[in-house]
N, CA, C and O of each residue as an XYZ file, in Angstrom:
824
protein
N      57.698    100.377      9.397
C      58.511    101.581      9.564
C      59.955    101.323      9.140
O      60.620    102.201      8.590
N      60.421    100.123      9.401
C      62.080     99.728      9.781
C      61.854    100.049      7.565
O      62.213    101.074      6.986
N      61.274     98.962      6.976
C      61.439     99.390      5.535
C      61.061    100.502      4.732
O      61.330    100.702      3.547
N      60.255    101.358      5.700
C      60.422    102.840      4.787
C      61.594    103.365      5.273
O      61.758    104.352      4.555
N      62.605    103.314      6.127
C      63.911    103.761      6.294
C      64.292    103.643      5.202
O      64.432    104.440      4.273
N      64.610    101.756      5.417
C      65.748    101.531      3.843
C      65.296    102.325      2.942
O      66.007    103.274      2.610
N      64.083    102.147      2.363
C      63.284    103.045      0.810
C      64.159    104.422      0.473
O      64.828    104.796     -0.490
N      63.819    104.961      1.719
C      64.401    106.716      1.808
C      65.948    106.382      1.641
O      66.573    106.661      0.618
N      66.455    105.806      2.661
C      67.796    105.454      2.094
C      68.556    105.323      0.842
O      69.524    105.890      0.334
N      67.601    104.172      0.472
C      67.917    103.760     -1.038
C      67.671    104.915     -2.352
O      68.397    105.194     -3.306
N      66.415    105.398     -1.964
C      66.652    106.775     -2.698
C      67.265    108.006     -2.528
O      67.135    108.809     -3.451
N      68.111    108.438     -1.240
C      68.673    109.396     -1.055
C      70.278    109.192     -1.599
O      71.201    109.967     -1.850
N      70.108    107.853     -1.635
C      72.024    106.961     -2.000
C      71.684    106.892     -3.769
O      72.767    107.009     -4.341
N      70.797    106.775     -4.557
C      70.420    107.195     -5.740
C      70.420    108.315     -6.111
O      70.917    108.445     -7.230
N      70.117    109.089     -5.713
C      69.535    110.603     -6.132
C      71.044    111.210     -6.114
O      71.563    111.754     -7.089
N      71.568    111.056     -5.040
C      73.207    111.509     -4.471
C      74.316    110.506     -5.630
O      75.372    111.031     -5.982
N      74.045    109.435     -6.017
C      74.917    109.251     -6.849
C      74.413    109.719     -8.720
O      75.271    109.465     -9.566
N      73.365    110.220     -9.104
C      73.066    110.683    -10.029
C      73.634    112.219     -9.891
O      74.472    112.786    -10.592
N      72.974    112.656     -8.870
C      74.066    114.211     -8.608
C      75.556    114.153     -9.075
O      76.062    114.843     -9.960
N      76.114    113.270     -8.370
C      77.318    113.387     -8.747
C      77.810    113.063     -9.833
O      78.975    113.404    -10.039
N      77.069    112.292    -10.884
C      77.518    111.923    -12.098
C      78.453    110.714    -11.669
O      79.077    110.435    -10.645
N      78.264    110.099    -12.955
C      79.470    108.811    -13.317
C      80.766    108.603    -13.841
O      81.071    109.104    -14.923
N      81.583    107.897    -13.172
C      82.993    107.999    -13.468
C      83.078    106.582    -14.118
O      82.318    105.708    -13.699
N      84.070    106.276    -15.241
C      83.949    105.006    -15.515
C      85.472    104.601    -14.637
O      86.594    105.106    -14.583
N      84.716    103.269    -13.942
C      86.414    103.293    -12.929
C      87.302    101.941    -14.145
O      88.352    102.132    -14.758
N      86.279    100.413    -14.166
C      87.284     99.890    -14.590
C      86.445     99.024    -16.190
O      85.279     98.701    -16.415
N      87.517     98.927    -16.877
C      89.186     98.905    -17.343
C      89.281    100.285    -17.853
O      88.792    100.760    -18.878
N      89.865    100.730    -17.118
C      90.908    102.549    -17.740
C      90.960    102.749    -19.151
O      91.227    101.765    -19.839
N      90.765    103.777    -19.670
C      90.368    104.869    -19.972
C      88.777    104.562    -19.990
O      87.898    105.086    -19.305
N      88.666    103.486    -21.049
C      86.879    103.187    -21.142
C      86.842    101.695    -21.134
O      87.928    101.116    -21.163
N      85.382    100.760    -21.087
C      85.284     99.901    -21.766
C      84.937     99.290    -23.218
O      85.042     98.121    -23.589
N      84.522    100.353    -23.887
C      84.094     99.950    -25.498
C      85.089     98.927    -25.768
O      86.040     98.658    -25.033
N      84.699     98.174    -27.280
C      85.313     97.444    -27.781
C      86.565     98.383    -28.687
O      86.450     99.589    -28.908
N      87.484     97.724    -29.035
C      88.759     98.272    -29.780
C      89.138     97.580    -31.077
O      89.841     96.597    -30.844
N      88.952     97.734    -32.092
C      89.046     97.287    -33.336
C      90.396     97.259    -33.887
O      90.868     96.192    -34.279
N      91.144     98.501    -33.955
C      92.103     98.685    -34.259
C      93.660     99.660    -33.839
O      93.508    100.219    -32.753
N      94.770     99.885    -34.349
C      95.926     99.909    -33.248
C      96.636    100.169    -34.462
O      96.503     99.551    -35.518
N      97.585    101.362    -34.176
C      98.114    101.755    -35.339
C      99.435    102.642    -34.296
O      99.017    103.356    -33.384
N     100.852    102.535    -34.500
C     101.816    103.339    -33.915
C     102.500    104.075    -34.547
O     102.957    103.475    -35.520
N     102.872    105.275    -34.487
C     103.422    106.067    -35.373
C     105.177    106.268    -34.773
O     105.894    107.021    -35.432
N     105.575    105.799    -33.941
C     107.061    105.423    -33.645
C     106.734    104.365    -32.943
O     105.806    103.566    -33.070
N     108.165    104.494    -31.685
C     108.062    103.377    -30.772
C     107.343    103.566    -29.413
O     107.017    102.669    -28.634
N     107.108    105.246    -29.237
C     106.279    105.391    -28.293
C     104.800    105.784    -28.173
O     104.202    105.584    -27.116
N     104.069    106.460    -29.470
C     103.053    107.227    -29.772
C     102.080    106.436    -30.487
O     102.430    105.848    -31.511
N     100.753    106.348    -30.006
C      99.895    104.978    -31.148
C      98.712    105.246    -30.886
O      98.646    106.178    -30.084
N      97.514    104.765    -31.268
C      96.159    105.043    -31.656
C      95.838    104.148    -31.339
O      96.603    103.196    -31.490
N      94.507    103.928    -30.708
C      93.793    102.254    -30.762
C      92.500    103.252    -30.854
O      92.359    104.305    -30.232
N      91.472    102.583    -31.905
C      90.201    103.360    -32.012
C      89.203    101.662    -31.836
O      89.717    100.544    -31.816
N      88.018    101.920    -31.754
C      86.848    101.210    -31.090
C      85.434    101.506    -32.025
O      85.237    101.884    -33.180
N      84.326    101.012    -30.549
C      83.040    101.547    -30.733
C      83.024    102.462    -30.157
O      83.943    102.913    -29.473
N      81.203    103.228    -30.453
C      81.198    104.028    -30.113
C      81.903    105.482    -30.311
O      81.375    106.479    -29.819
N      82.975    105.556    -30.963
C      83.727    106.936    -31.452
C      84.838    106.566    -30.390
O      85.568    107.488    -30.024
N      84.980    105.669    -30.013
C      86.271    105.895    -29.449
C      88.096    106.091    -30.182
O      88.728    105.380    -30.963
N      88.336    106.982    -29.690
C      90.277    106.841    -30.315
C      90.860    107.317    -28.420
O      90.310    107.998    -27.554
N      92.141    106.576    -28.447
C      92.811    106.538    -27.251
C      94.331    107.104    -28.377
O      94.580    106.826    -29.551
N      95.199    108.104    -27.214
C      96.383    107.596    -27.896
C      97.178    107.518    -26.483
O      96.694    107.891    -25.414
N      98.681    106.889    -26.679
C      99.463    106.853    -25.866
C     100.575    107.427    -26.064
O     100.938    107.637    -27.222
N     101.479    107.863    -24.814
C     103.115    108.161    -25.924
C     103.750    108.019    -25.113
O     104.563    108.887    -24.794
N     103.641    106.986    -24.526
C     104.365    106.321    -23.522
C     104.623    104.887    -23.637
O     104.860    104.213    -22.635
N     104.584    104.352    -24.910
C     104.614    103.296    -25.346
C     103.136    102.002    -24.824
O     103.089    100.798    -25.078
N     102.504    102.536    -24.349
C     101.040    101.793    -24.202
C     100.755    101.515    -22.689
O      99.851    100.808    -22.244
N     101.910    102.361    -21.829
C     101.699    102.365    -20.340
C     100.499    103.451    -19.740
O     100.315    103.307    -18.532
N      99.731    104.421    -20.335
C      98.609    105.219    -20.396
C      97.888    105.530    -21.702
O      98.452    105.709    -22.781
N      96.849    105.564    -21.525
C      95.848    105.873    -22.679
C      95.130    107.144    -22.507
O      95.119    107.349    -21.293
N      94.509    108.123    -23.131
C      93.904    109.091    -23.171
C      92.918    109.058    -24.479
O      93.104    108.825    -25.674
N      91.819    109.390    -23.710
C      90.391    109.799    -24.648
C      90.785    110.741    -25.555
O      91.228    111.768    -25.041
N      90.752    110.698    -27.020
C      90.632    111.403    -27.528
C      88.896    111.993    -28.311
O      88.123    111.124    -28.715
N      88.634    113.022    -28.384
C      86.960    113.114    -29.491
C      87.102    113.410    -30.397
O      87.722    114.372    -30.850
N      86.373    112.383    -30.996
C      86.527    111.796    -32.403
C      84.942    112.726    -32.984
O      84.733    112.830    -34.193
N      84.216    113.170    -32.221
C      83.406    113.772    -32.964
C      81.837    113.021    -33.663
O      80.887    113.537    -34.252
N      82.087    111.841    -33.329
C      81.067    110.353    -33.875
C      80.776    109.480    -32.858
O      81.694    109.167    -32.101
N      79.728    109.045    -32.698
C      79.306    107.889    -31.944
C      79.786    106.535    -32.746
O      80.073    105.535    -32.087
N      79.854    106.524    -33.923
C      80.053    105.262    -35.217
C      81.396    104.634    -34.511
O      82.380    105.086    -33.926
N      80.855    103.243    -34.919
C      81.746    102.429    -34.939
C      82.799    102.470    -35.523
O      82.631    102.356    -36.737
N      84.319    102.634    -35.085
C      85.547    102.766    -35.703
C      86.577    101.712    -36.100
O      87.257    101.216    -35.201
N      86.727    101.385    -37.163
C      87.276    100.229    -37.439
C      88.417    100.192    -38.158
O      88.834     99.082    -38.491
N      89.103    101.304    -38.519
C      90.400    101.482    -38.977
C      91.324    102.720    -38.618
O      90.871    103.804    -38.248
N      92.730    102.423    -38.776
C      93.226    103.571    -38.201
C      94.531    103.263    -39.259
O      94.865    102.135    -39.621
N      95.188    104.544    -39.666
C      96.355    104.537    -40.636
C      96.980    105.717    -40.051
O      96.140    106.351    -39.412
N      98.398    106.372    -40.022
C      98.994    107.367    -39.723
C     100.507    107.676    -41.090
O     101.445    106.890    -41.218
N     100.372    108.691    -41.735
C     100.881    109.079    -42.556
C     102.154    109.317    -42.158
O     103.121    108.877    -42.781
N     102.278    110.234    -40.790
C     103.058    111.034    -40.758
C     103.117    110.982    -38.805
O     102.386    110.122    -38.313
N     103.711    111.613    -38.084
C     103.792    111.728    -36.949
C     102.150    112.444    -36.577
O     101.406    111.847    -35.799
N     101.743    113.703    -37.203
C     100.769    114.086    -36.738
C      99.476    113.604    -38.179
O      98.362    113.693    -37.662
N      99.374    113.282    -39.280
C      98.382    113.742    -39.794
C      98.301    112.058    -39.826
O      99.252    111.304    -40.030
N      96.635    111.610    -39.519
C      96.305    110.137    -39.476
C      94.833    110.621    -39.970
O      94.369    111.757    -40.066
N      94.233    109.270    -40.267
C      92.905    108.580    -40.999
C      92.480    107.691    -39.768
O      93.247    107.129    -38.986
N      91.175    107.679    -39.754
C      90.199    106.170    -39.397
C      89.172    106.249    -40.270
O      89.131    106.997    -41.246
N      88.464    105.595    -39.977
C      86.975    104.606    -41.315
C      86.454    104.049    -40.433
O      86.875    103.730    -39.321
N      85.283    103.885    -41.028
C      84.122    103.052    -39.619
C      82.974    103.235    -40.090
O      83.000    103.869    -41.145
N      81.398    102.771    -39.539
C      80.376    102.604    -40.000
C      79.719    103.969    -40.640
O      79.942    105.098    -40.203
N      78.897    103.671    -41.717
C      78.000    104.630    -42.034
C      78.814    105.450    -42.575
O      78.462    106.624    -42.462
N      80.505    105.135    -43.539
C      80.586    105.716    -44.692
C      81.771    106.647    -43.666
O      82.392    107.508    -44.289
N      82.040    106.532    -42.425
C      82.596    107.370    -41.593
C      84.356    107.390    -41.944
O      85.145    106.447    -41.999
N      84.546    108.681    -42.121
C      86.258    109.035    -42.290
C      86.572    110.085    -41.393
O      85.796    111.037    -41.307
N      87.562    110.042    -40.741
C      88.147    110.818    -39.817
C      89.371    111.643    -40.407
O      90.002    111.019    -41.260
N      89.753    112.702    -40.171
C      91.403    113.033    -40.147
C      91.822    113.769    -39.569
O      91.060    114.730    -39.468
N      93.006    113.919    -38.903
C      93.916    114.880    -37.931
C      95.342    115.400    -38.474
O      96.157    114.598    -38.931
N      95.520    116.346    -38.426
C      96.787    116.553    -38.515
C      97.802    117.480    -37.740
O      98.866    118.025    -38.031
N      97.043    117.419    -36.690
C      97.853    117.914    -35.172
C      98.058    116.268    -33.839
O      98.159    116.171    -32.616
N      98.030    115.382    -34.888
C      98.469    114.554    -33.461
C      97.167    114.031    -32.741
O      97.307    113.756    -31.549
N      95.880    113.850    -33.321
C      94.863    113.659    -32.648
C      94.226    114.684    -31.390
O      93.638    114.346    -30.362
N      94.562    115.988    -31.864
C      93.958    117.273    -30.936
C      92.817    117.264    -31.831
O      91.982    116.670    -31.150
N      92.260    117.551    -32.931
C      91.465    117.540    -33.332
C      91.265    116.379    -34.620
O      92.189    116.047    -35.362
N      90.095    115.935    -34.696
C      89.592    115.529    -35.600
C      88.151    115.676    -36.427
O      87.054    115.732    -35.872
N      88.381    115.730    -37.895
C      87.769    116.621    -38.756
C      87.015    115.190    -39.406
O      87.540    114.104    -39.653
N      85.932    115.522    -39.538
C      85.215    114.599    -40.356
C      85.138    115.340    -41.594
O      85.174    116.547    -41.830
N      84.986    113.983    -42.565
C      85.128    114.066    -43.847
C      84.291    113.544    -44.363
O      83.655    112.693    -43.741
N      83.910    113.919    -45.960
C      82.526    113.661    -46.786
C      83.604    112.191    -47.683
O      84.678    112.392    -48.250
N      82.872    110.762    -47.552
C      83.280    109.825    -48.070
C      82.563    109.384    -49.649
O      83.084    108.994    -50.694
N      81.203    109.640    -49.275
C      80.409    110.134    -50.329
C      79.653    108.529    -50.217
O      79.195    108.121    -51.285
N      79.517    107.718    -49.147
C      78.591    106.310    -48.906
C      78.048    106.270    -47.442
O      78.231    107.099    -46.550
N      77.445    105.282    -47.415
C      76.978    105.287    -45.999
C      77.460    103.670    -45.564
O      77.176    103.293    -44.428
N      78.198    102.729    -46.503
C      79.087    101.350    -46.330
C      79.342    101.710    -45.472
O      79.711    102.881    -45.388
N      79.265    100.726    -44.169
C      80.853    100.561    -43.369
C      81.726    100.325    -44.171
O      81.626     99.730    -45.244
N      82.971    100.955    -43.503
C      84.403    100.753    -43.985
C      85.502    100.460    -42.645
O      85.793    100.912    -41.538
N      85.830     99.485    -43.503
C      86.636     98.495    -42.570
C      88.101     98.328    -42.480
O      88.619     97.469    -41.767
N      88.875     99.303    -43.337
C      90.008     99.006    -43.703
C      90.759    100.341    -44.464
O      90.311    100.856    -45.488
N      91.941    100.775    -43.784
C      92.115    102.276    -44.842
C      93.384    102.548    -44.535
O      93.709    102.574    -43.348
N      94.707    102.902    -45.964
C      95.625    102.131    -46.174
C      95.648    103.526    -47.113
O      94.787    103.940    -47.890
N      97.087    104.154    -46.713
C      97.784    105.658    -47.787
C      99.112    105.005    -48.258
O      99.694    104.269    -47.461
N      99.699    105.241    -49.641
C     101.180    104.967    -49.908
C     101.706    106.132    -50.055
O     102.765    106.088    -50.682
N     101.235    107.630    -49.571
C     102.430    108.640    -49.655
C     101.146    109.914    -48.593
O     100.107    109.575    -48.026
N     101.591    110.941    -48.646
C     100.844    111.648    -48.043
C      99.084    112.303    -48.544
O      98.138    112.862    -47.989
N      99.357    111.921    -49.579
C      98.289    112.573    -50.547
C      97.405    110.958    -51.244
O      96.598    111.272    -52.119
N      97.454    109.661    -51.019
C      97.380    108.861    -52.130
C      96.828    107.576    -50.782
O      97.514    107.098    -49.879
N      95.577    107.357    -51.072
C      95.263    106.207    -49.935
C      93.830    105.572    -50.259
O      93.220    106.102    -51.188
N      93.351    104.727    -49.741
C      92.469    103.701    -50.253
C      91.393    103.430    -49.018
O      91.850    103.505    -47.877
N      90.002    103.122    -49.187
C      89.605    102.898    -48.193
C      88.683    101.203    -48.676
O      88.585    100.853    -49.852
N      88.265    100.595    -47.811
C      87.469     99.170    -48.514
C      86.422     98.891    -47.378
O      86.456     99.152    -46.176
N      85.644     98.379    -48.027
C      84.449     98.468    -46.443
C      82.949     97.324    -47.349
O      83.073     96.805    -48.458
N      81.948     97.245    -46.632
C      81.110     96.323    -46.763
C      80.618     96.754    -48.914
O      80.956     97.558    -49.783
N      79.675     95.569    -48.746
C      78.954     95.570    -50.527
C      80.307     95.648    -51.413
O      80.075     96.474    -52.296
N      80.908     95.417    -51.478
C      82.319     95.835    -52.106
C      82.846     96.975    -52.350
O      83.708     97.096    -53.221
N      82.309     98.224    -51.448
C      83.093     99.408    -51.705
C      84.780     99.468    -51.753
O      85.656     98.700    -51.357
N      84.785    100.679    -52.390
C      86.558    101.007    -52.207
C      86.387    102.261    -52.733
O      85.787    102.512    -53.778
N      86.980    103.139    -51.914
C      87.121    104.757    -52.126
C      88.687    105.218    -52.131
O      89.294    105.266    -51.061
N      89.367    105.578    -53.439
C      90.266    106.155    -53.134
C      90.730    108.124    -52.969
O      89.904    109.011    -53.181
N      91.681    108.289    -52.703
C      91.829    109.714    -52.707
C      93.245    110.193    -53.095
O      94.090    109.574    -52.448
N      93.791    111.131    -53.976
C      94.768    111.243    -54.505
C      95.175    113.024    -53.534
O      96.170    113.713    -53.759
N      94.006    113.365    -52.451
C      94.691    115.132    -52.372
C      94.528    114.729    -50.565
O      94.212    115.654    -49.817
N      94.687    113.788    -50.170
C      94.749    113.521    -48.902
C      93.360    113.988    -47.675
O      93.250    114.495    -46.559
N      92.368    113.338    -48.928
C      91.175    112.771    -47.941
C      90.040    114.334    -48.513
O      88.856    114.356    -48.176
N      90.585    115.349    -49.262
C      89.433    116.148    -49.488
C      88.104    115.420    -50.637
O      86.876    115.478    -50.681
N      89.051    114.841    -51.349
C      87.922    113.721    -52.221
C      87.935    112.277    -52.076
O      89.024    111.705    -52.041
N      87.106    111.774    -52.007
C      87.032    110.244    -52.585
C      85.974    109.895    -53.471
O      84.767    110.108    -53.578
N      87.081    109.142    -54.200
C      86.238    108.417    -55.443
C      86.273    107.170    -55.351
O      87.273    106.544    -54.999
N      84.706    106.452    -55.791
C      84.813    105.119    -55.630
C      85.302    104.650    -56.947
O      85.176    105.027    -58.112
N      86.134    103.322    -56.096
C      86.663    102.602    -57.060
C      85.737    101.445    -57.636
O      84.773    101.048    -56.982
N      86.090    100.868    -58.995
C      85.182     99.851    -59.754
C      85.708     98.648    -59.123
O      86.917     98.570    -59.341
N      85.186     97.506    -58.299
C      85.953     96.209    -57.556
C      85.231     95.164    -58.204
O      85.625     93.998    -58.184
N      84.120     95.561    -58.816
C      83.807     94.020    -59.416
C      83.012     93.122    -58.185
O      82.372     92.093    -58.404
N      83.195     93.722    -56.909
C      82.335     92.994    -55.780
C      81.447     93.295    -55.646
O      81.131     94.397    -56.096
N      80.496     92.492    -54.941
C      79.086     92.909    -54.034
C      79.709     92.451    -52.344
O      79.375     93.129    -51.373
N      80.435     91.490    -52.234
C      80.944     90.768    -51.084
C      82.060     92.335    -50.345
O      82.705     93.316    -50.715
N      81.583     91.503    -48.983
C      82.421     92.559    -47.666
C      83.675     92.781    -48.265
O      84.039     91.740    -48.813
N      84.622     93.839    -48.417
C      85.798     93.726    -48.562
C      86.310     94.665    -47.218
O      85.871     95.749    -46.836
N      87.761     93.549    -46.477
C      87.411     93.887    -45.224
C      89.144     94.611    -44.700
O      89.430     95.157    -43.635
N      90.272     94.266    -46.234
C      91.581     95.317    -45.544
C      91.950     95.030    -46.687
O      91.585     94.087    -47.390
N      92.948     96.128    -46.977
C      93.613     96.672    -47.878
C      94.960     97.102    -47.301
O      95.160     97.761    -46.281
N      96.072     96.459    -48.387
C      98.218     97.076    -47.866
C      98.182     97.108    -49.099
O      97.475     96.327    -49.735
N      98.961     98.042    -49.675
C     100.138     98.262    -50.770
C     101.332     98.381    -50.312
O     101.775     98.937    -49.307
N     102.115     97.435    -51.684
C     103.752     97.238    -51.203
C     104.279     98.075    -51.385
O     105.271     98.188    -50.665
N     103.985     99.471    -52.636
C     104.109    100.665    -53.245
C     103.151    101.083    -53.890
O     102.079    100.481    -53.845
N     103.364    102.536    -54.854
C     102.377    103.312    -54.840
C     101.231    102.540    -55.572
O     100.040    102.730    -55.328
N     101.837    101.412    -56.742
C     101.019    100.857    -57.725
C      99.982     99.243    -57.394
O      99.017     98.683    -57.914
N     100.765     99.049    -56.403
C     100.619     97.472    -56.196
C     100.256     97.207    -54.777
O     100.855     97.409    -53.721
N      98.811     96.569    -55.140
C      98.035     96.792    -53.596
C      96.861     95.129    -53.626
O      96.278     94.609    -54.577
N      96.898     94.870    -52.672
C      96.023     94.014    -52.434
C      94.664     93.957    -51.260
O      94.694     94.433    -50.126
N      93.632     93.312    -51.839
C      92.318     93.375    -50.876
C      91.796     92.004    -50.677
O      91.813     91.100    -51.512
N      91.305     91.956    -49.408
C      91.108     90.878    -49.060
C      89.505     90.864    -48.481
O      89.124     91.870    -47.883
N      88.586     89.742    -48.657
C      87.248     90.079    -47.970
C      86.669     88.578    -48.419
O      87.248     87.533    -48.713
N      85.109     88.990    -48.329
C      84.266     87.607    -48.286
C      83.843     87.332    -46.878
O      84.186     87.534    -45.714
N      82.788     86.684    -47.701
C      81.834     85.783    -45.977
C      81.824     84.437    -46.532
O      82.870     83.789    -46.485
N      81.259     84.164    -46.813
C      80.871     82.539    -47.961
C      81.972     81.954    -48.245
O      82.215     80.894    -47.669
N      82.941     82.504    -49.227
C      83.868     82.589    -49.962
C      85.281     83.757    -50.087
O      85.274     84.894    -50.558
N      86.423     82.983    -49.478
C      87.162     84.498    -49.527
C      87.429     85.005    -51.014
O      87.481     84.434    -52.104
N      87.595     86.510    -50.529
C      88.101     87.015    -52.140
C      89.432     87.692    -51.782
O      89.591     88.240    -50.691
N      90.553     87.632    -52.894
C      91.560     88.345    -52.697
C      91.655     89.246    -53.904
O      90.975     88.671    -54.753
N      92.101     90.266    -54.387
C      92.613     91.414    -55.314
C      93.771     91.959    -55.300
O      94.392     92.325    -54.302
N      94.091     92.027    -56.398
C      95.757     92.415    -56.646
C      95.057     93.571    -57.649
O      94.052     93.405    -58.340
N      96.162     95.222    -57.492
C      96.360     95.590    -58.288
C      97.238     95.985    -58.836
O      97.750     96.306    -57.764
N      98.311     96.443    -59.887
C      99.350     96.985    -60.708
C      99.492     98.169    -60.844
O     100.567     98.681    -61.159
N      98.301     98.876    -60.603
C      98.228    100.180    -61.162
C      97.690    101.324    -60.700
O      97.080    102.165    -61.359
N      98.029    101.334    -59.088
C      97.257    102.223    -58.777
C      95.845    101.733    -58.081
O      95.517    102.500    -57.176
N      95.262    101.034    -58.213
C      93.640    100.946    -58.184
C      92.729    100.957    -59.019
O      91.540    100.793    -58.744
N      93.268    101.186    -60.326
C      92.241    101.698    -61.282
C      91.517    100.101    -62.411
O      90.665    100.034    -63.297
N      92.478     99.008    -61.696
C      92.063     97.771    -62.080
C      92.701     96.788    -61.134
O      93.734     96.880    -60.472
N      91.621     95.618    -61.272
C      91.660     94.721    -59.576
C      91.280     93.498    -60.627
O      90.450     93.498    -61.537
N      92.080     92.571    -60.230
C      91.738     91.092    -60.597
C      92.123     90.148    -59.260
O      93.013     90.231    -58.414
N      90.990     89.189    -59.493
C      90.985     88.310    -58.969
C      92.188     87.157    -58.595
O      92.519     86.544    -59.610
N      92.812     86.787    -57.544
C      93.530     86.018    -57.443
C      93.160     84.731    -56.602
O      92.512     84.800    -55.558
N      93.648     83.502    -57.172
C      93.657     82.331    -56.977
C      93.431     82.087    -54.983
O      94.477     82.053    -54.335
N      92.371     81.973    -54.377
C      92.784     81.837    -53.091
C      92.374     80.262    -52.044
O      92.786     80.036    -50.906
N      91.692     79.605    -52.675
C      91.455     78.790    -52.029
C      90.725     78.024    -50.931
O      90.937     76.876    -50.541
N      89.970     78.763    -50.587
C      89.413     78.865    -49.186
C      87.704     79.066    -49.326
O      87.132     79.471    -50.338
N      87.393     78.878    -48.708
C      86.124     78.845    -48.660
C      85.324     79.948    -47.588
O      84.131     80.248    -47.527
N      86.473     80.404    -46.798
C      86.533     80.789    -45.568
C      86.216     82.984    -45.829
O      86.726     83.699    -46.693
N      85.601     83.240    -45.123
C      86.437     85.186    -45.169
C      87.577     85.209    -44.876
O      88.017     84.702    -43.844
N      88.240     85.785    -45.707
C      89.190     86.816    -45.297
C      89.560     87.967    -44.837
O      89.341     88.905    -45.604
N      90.067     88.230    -43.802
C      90.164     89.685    -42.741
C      91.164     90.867    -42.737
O      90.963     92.081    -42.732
N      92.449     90.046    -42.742
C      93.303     90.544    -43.260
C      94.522     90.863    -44.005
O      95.156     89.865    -44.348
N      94.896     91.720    -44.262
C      96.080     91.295    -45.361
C      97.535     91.964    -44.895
O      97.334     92.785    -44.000
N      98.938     91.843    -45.247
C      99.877     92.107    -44.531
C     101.078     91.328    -45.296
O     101.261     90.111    -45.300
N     101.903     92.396    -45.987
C     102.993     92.347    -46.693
C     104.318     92.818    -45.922
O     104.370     93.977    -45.511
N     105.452     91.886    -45.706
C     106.977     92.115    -45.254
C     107.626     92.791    -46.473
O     108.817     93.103    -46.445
């Protein structure tokens, strides 16, 4: 008798916490993983994840808030143009964009199903994306088209900076790192001298 109590117990303390639904208590906002972190001053910033996660803050990183991203896909890049209009990239060819500040976000036709790992604008209209098999998609009208670019890879290419509009570099590899310089825009990529044997992850110009 005493253990068909507990039983009933145990299922009335089940049933009553499925009623009520689940709260995620800790670590605040969520737990997914977080890939990437992007600030658009000194107080306002993005950190996007798995799962579709984007958080922003504007309190300099003392609160976070869920934003919906609209995707379950893994999110692995984040870029911000402007105060309100930003990009992410992430598995299965996935592009994001906002241009209210992360109130909404609009998915976009990338035209692959690559992850993309890395995504990098030099003006409002003009930005690059790089992601697994050696993709690279650029866009010249601010994300309504992308066209893939010719890279000469089959290998991961895993981030992409330009110093200006013409001159940009990519970095990737598993086996063997690869690096790319271009002059011109994107429209030609050569190989540069790197040394390593190692992948390369990321890239980052002063």
């Amino acid at each position: 008798m005493k253990k068909l109590y507990i039983l009933i117990i145990a299922l009335f303390n089940l049933n009553y916490s499925n009623a009520q639904g689940w709260n995620w208590q800790s670590p605040l906002p969520q737990g997914n993983h977080l890939n990437s972190v992007k600030f658009v001053n000194s107080n306002t910033g993005y950190a996007i994840g798995d799962c579709g996660t984007i958080l922003k803050t504007t309190n300099a990183g003392t609160n976070w808030e869920n934003q919906t991203s609209g995707t379950s896909n893994k999110l692995c890049s984040v870029y911000f143009t402007d105060l309100n209009t930003g990009y992410i990239v992430g598995d299965l060819g996935t592009v994001l964009k906002t241009t209210n500040g992360g109130i909404n976000w609009i998915i976009q036709t990338s035209g692959t199903i690559n992850k993309l790992n890395s995504v990098f604008f030099t003006n409002n209209d003009t930005g690059y994306t790089v992601g697994d098999y050696g993709i690279m998609l650029k866009t010249t009208n601010g994300g309504k088209n992308w066209i893939i670019q010719t890279t000469g890879k089959i290998n991961h290419l895993n981030s992409v900076y330009f110093t200006n509009t013409d001159t940009g570099y990519v970095v990737g590899g598993t086996g063997s790192g690869i690096i790319l310089k271009t002059t011109d825009g994107g429209y030609n990529w050569e190989n540069q001298t790197q040394g390593t044997f190692n992948g390369l992850y990321s890239v980052y110009f002063t």
